[in-house]
C-alpha positions as CSV (number, residue, x, y, z in Angstrom):
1,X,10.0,34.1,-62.1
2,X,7.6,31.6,-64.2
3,X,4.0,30.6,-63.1
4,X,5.5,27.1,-62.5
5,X,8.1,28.5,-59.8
6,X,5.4,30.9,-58.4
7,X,3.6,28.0,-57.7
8,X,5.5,25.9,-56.1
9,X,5.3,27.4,-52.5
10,X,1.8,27.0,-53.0
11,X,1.6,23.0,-53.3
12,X,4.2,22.9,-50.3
13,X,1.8,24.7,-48.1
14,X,-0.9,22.9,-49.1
15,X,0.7,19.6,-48.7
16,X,1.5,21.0,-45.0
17,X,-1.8,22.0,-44.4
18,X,-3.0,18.8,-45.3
19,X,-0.2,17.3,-43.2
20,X,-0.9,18.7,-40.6
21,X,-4.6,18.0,-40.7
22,X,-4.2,14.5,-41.3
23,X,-1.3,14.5,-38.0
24,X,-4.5,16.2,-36.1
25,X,-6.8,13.4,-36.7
26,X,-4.4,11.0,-35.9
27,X,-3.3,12.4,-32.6
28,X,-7.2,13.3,-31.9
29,X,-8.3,9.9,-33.0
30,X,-5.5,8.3,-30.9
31,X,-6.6,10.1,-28.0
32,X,-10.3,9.9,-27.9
33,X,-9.3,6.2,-28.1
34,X,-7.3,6.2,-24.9
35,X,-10.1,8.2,-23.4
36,X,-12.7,5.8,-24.2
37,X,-10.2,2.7,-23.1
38,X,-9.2,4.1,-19.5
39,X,-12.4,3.4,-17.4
40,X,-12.9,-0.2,-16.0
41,X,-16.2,-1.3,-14.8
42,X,-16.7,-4.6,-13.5
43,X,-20.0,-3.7,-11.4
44,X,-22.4,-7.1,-11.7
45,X,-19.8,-8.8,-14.0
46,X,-17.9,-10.7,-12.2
47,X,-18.4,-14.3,-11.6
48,X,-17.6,-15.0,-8.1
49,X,-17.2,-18.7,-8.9
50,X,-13.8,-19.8,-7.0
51,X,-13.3,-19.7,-3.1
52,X,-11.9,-16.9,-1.6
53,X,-7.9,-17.5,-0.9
54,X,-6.8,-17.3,3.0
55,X,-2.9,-16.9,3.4
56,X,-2.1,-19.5,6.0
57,X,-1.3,-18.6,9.6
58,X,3.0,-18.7,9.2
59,X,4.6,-21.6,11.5
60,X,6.9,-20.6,14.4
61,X,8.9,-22.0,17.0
62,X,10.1,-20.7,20.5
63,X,13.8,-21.1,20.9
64,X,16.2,-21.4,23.4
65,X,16.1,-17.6,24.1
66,X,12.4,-17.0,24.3
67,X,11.8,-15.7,20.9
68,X,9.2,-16.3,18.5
69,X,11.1,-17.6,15.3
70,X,9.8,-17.4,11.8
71,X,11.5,-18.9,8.8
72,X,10.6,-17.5,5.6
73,X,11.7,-18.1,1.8
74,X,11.5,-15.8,-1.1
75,X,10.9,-18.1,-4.2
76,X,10.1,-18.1,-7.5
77,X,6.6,-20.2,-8.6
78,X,3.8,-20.8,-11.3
79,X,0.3,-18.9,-9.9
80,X,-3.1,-19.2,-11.7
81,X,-5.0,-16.3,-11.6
82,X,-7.3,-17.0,-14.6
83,X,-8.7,-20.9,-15.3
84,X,-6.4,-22.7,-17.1
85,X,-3.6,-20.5,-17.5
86,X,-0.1,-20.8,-15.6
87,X,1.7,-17.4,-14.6
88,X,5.6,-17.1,-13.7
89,X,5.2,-15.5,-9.6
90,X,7.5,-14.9,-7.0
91,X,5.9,-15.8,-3.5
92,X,7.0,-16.6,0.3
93,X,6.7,-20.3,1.6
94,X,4.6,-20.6,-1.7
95,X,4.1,-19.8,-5.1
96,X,2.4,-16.2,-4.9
97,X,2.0,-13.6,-2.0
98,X,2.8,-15.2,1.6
99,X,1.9,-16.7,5.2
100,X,0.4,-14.2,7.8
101,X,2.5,-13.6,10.2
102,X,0.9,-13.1,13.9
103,X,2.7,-11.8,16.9
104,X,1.9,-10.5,20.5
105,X,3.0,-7.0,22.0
106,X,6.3,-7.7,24.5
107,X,7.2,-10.5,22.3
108,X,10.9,-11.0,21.1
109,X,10.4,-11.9,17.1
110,X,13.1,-13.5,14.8
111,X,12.7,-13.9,11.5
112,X,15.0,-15.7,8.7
113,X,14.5,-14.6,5.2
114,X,15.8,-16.9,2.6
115,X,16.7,-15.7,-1.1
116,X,15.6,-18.3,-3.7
117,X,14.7,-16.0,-6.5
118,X,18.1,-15.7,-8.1
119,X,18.1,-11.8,-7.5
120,X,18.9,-9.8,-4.9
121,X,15.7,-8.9,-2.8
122,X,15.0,-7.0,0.6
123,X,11.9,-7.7,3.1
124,X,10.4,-4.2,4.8
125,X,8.3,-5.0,7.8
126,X,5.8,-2.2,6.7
127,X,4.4,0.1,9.8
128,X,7.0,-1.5,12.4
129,X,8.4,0.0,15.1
130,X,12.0,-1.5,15.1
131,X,15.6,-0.7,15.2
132,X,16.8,0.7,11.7
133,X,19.0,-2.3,11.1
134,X,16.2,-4.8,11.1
135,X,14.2,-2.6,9.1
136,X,14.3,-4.5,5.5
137,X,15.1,-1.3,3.7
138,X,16.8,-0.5,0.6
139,X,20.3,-1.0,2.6
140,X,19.1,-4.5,3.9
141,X,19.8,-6.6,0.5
142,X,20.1,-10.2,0.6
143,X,22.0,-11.6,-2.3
144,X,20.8,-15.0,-3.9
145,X,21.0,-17.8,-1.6
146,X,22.1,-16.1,1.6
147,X,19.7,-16.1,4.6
148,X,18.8,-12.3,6.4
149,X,18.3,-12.9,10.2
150,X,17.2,-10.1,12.2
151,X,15.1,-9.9,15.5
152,X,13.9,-7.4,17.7
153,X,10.9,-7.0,20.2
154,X,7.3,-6.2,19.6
155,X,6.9,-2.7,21.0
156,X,3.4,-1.4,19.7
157,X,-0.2,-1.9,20.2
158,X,-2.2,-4.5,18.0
159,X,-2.9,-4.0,14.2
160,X,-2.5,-4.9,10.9
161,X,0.9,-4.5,9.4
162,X,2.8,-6.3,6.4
163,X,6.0,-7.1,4.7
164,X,6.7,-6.8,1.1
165,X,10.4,-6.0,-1.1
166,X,11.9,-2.6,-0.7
167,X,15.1,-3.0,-3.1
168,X,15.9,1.1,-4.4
169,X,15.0,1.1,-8.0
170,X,12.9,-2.6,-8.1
171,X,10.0,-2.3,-5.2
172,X,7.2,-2.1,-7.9
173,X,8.4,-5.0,-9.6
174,X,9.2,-7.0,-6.9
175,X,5.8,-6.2,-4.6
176,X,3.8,-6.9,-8.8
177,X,5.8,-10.5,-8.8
178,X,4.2,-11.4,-5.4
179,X,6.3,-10.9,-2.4
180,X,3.5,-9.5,-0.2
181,X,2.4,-10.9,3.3
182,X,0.7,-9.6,6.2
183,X,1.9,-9.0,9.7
184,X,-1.0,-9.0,12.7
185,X,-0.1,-7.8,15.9
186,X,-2.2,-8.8,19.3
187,X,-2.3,-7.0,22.6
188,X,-4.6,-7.6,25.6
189,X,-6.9,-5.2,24.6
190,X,-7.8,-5.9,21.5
191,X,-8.9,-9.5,22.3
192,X,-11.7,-7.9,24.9
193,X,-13.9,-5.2,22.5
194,X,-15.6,-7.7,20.7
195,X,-14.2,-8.1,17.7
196,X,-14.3,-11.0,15.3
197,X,-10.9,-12.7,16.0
198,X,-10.6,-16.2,15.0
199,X,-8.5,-15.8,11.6
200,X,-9.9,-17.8,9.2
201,X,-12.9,-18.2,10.4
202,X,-14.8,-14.9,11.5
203,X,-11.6,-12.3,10.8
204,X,-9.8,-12.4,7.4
205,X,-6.6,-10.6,5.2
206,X,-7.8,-9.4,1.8
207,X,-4.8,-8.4,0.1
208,X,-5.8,-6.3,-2.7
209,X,-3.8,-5.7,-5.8
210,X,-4.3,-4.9,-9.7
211,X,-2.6,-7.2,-12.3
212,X,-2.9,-6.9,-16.4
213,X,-1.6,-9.8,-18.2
214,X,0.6,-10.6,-21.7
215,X,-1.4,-12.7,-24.1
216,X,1.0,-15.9,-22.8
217,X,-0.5,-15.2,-19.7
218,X,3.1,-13.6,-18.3
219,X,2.7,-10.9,-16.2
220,X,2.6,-7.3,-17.8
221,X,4.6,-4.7,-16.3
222,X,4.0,-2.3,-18.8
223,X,2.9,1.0,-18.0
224,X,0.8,2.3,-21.0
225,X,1.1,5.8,-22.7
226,X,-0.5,8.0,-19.7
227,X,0.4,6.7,-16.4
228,X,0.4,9.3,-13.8
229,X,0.4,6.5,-11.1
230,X,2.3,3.9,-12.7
231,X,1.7,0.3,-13.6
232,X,-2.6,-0.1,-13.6
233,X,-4.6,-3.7,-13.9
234,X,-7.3,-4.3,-15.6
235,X,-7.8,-7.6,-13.8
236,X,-7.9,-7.2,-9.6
237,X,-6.9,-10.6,-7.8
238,X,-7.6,-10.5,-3.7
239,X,-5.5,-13.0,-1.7
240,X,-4.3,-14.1,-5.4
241,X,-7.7,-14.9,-6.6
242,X,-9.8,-13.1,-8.9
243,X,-13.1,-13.4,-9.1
244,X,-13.3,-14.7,-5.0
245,X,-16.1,-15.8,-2.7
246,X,-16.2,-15.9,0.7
247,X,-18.4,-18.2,3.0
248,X,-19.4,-16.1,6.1
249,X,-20.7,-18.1,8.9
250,X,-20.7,-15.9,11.9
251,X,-23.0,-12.8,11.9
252,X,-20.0,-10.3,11.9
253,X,-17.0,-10.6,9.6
254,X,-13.9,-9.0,10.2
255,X,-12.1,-7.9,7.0
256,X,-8.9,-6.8,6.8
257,X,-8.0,-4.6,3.9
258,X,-4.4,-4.0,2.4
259,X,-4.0,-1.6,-0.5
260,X,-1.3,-3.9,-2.1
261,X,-1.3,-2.3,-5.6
262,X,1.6,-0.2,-6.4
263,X,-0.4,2.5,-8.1
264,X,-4.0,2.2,-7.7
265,X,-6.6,3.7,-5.2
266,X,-9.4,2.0,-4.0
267,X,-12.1,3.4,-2.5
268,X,-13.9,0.3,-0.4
269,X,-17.2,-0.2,0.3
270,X,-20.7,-2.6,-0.5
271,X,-22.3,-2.6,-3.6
272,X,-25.7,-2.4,-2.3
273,X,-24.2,0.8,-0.7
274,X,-24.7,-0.3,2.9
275,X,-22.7,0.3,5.7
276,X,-19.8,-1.0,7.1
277,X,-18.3,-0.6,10.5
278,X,-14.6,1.0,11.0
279,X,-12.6,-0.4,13.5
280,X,-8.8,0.1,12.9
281,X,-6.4,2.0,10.3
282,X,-2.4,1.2,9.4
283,X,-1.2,1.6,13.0
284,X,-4.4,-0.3,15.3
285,X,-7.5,0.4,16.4
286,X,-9.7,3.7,16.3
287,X,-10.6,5.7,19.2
288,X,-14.7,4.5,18.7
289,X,-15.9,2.5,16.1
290,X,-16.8,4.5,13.3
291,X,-20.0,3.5,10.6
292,X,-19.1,4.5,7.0
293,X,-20.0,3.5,4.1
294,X,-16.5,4.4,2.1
295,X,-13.0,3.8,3.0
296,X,-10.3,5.2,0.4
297,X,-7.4,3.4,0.4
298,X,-4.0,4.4,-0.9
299,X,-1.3,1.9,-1.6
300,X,0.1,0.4,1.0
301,X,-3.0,1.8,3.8
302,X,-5.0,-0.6,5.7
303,X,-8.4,-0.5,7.6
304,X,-9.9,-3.3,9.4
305,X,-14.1,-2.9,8.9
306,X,-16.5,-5.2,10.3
307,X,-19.6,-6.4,8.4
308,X,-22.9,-7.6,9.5
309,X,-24.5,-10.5,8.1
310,X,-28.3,-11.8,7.7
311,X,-28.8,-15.7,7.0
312,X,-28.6,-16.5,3.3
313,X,-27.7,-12.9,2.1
314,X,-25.0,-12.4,-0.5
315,X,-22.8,-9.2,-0.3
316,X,-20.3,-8.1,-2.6
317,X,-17.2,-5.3,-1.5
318,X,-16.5,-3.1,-4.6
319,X,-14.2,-0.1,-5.2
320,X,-16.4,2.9,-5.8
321,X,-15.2,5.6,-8.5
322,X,-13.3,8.4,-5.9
323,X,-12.3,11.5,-5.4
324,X,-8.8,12.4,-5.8
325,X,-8.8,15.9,-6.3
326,X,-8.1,15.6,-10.1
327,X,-9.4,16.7,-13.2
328,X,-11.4,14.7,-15.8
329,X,-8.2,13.8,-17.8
330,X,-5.8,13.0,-15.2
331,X,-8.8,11.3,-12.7
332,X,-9.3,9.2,-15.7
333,X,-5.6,7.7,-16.0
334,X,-5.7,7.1,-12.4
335,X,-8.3,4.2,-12.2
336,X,-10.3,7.3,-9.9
337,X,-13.3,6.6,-12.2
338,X,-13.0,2.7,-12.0
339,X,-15.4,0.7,-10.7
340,X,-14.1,-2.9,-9.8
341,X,-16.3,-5.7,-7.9
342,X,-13.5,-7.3,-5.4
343,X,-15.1,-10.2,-3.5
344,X,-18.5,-11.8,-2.4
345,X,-19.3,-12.2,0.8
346,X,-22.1,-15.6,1.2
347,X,-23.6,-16.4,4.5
348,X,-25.1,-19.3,5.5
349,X,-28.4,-20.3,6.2
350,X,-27.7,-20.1,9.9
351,X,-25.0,-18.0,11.3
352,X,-23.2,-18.5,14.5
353,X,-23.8,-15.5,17.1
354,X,-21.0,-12.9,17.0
355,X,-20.3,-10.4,20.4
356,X,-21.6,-6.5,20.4
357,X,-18.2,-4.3,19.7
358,X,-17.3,-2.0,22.9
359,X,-18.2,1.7,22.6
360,X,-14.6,2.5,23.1
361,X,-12.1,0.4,21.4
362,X,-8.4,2.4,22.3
363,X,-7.0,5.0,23.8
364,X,-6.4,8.4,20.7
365,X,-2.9,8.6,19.6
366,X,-1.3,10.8,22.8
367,X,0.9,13.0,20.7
368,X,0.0,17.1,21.3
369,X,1.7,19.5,18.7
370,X,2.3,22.0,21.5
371,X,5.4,19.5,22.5
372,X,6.5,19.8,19.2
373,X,10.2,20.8,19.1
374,X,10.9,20.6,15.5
375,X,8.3,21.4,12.2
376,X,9.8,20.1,9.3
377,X,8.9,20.9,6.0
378,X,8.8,18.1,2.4
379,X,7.8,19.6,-0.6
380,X,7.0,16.3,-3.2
381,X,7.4,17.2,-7.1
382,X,8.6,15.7,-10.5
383,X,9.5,12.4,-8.7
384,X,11.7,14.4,-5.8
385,X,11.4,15.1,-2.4
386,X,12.7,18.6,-1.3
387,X,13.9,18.6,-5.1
388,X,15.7,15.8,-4.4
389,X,15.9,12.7,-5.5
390,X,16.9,9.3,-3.3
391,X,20.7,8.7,-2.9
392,X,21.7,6.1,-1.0
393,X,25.1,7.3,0.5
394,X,23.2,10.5,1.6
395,X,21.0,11.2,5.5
396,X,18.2,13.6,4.6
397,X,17.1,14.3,8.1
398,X,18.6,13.9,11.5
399,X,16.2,13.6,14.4
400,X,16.5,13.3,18.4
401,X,15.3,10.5,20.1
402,X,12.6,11.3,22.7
403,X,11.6,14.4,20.2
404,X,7.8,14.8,18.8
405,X,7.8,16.3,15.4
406,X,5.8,18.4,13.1
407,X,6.1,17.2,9.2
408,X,4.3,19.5,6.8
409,X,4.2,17.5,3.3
410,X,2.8,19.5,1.0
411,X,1.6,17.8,-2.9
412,X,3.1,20.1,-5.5
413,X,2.4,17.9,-8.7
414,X,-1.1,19.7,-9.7
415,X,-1.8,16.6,-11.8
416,X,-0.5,13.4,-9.5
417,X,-1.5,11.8,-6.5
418,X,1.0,11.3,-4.0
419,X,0.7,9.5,-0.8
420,X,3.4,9.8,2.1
421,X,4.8,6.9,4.1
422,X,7.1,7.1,7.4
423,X,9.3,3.9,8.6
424,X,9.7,2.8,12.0
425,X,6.8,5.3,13.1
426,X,3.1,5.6,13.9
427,X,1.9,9.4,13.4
428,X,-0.9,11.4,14.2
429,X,-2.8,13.6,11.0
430,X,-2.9,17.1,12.2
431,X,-5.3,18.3,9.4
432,X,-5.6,18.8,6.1
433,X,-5.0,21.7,4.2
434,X,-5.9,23.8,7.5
435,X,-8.7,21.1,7.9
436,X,-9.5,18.7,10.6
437,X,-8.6,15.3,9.3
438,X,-12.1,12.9,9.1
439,X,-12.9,10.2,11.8
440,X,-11.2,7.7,9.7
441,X,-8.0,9.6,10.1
442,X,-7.8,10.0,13.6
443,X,-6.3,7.1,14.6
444,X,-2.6,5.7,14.6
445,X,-1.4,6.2,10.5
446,X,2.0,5.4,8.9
447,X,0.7,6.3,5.5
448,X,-1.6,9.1,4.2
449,X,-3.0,10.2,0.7
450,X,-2.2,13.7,0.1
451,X,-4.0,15.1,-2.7
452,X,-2.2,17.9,-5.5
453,X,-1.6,21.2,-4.3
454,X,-2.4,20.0,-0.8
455,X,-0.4,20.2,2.5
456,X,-0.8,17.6,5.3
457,X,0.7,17.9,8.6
458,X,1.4,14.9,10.4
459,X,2.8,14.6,14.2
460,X,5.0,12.2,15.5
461,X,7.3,11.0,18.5
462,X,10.3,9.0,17.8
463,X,11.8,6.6,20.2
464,X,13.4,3.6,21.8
465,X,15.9,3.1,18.6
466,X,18.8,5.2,18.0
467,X,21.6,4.9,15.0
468,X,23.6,7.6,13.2
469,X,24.9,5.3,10.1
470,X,21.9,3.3,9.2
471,X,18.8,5.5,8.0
472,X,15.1,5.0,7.9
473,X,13.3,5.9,4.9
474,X,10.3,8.2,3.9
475,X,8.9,8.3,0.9
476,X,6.0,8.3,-1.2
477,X,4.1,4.7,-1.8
478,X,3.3,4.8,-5.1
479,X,5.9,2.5,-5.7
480,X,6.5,3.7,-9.3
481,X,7.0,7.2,-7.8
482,X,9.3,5.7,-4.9
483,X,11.8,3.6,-7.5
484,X,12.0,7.0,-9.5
485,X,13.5,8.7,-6.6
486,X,10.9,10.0,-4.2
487,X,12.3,9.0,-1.4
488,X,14.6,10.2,1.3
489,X,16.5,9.0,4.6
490,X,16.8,10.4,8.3
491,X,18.9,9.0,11.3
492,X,17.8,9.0,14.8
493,X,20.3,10.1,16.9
494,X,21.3,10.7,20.3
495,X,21.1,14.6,22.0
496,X,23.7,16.4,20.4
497,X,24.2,13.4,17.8
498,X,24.8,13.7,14.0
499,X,24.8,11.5,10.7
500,X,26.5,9.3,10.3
501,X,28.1,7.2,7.1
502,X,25.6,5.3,5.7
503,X,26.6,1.7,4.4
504,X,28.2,1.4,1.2
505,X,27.2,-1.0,-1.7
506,X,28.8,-2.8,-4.3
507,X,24.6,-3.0,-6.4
């Protein structure tokens, strides 16, 4: 073999080696600049320079029968979240988000949904308790142009629920459009503990949601190269508007807070790192009013916290960087390190008298895991439930109406947050990992964060509604998660029922 032969080996490995060094700083430099990218901090940047958004109070009527009617459209519209710039939206009755419905316990409700958006759609009355057929679930389509009526009677104590899209495969994109409203349920009691109550004046919706925007302005829906959660914004719009003030006249405020982001956390409270007042989670009002001064949110969670107000003072709500049992790297690519100014809150110069909030505000949920007949057990991993993902044409879970249930969910994704979400039910959290769940827990929940390689174990009774062919759904609320299949189905059924055949779909 000649000297030139003996060397060639030698220039390949060196070209490899220096291949392979050059790949390294490319990778490295590529991720030290996602690293670097992933926090946003809007602390003391924002603006505040536009009024505060309020979704307007929805219209009704009171037919023939009694019932409280509500018409409702899905339609496509032009919303301007930035000055001077147009964006393509989907909204309800309007060109982005929708009207706030209101309803009272022991009232009959009907509502019409109207398709205008040239797609097929679904509404899901979020944190209802309601007969699976009027549900708004992924069975419940409505085709362009066709009108969904369905109507059923308010059985449930007051709180703050909502509607949004729920089509199997398209929620994220659907919810990211626009279609987003909230639901407020009265009872007797909650008009006589003293809370702010006069919507739009001393209580308000703040509809919380992230949105990151193509250079045309056009909504981006893309996800980036690490997204654990899904789709993140940059930009954080509440009611619709970014950069929001809110003129407070009244000495208490009553703000209502929907996590309506399909991926992001938020963890609510002042800037100035004050204290707020807790009076109600997803399913009503606590036990006691509770003084914190953080509230993590999950998508699709609510709380209802009271603020106090002096004459003249500005206060601004922010999400706080949060815990959510990660590491650095995956915490990061979560928005848990994000700071992000929401809204300002601006009182007068002389503020109308608000009342003292009662000691006791409602009764704890009455659900005892000693009457327990059933603990089921949901494992969530990969983007499966059980190691299974959603199929339409097949009933997870059958359950017995009049039963009280155990569900252990446990996190298995070391890496992802998952959060877990029950239709047609209120539940009660047991604890977490072994541990007593925190006052802000202990009231009525339909959704709850469950952290990785955590178990939570949640109790809950299921009646009134029975129906072997049409399911409910549970699944996890990260709505990119939820589209990718983490979702499954259960019946309520009759002692001594089974499944039934679910309906079949031409989509």
């Amino acid at each position: 073999m000649n000297a030139r032969a003996r060397r060639r080996p030698f220039r390949m490995l060196k070209i490899l080696v220096t291949l392979s060094l050059v790949t390294g700083i490319v990778v490295g430099a590529g991720a030290l600049y996602l690293w670097s990218t992933a926090v946003v901090d809007t602390a003391d940047e924002i603006e505040f320079d536009t009024p505060l958004s309020v979704p307007p109070l929805a219209e009704s009527t009171i037919d023939g029968e009694g019932r409280r009617v509500f018409d409702l459209e899905v339609r496509q519209g032009e919303h301007e979240f930035i000055a001077g710039q147009s964006t393509p939206t989907w909204g309800v009755n309007g060109d982005y988000l929708g009207p706030t419905l209101r309803a009272s316990r022991g009232e009959q409700v009907l509502v019409n949904v109207t398709n205008d958006v040239g797609e097929t759609t679904t509404v899901h009355w979020h944190g209802m308790h309601l007969p699976a057929r009027m549900d708004g679930g992924p069975h419940q389509m409505i085709d362009p142009g066709e009108t969904w009526s369905r109507t059923w009677r308010i059985e449930q104590p007051a709180a703050s629920l909502w509607y949004h899209p729920h089509l199997h495969g398209n929620t994220l994109e659907h919810v990211y459009r626009g279609v987003a409203g909230m639901f407020l349920l009265d009872d007797e009691r909650s008009g006589r503990v003293g809370l702010p109550g006069e919507y739009g004046v001393d209580d308000f919706p703040l509809i919380i949601q992230d949105k990151k925007f193509a250079a045309d302005g056009t909504l981006d829906t893309g996800e980036g190269m690490v997204a654990p959660v899904g789709l993140l914004g940059d930009t954080i719009a509440v009611n619709g508007t970014v950069g929001g003030y809110l003129d407070v006249t009244t000495e208490k405020v009553r703000l209502r807070l929907l996590n309506g982001s399909s991926g992001r956390f938020y963890d609510f409270g002042l800037a100035d790192g004050g204290t707020m007042t807790m009076v109600a989670s997803d399913g009503g009002l606590l036990p006691a009013p509770l003084e914190i001064d953080r509230v993590l949110l999950s998508p699709g969670e609510r709380a209802e916290v009271v603020i106090e107000m002096a004459p003249g003072e500005e206060k601004v709500l922010r999400s706080h960087p949060n815990d959510l049992g990660l590491g650095p790297w995956d915490g990061r690519f979560t928005g848990a390190q994000d700071t992000l100014d929401l809204v300002q809150l601006r009182a007068a110069d002389t503020l109308a008298p608000s009342a003292e909030i009662a000691a006791e505000l409602a009764p704890a949920p009455d659900l005892r895991e000693e009457d327990a007949s059933t603990t089921r057990e949901f494992r969530m991993s990969g983007n499966n439930i059980n190691g299974r993902r959603m199929d339409m044409s097949r009933i997870d879970e059958v359950v017995t109406v009049g039963d009280t249930e155990v569900w252990e969910v446990r996190n298995s994704n070391g890496g992802t947050p998952h959060n877990f979400h029950v239709h047609d039910v209120q539940f009660r959290v047991l604890d977490l990992d072994g541990a007593p769940p925190p006052p802000e827990l202990r009231g009525w929940k339909d959704t709850v964060y469950i952290r990785p390689n955590t178990t939570v174990r949640i109790l809950m009774r299921f009646e009134d509604y029975t129906d072997p062919d049409f399911p409910y759904m549970f699944h996890c609320h990260l709505l990119q998660h939820e589209d990718r299949g983490m979702m499954g189905q259960f019946v309520v059924v009759e002692e001594g029922g089974s499944a039934g055949t679910p309906p079949e779909h031409d989509h």
